[in-house]
N, C-alpha and C positions, 0 to 999 in steps of 0.2 A: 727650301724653295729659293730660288734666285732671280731674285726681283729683277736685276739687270738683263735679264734672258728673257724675261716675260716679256719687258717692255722695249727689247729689242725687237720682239716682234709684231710690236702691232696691235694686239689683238681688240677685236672688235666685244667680244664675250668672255669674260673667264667664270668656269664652273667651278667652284670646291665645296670639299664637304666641309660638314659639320666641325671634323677633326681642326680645319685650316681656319675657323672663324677668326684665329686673333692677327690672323694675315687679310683680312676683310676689308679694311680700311687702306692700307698702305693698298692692296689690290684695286680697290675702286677709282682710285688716284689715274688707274693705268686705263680701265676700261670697264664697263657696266661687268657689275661681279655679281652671281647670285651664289648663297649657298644651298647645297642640298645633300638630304641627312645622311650619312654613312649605313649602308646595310649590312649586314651578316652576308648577304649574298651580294657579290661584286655586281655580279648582272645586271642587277635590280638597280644595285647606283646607276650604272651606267646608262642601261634603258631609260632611266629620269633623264637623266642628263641629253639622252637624244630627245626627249621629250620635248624638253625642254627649247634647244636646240632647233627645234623643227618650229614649232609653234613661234617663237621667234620670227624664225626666216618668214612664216606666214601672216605676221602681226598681229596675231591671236593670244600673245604672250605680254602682258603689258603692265606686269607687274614682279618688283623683286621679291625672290623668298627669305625673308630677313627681318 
């Protein structure tokens, strides 16, 4: 993962899973991190992750998973 790329951009949210936890700290650095857990089915992470994502945008989300 390439910290300089991330935080060239910006970002307001960053989502990773499970797998990326020991990159958590240096990521939060950049912008509100939450992890969320790796699935068997990609989908499924993903669908969290818009979950997530949405509920945010609507401020119904106001806690990290972590």
């Amino acid at each position: 993962m390439n910290l300089e790329r991330i935080l060239a951009i910006q970002p307001d949210l960053i989502i990773i899973s499970d797998q990326d936890e020991a990159l958590y700290d240096q990521l939060s650095k950049i912008a509100k991190t939450i992890i969320v857990p790796m699935s068997e089915n990609w989908q499924d992470t993903i669908m969290l992750a818009r979950i997530i994502q949405n509920n945010r945008m609507d401020g119904s989300f106001c806690k990290q998973n972590h």
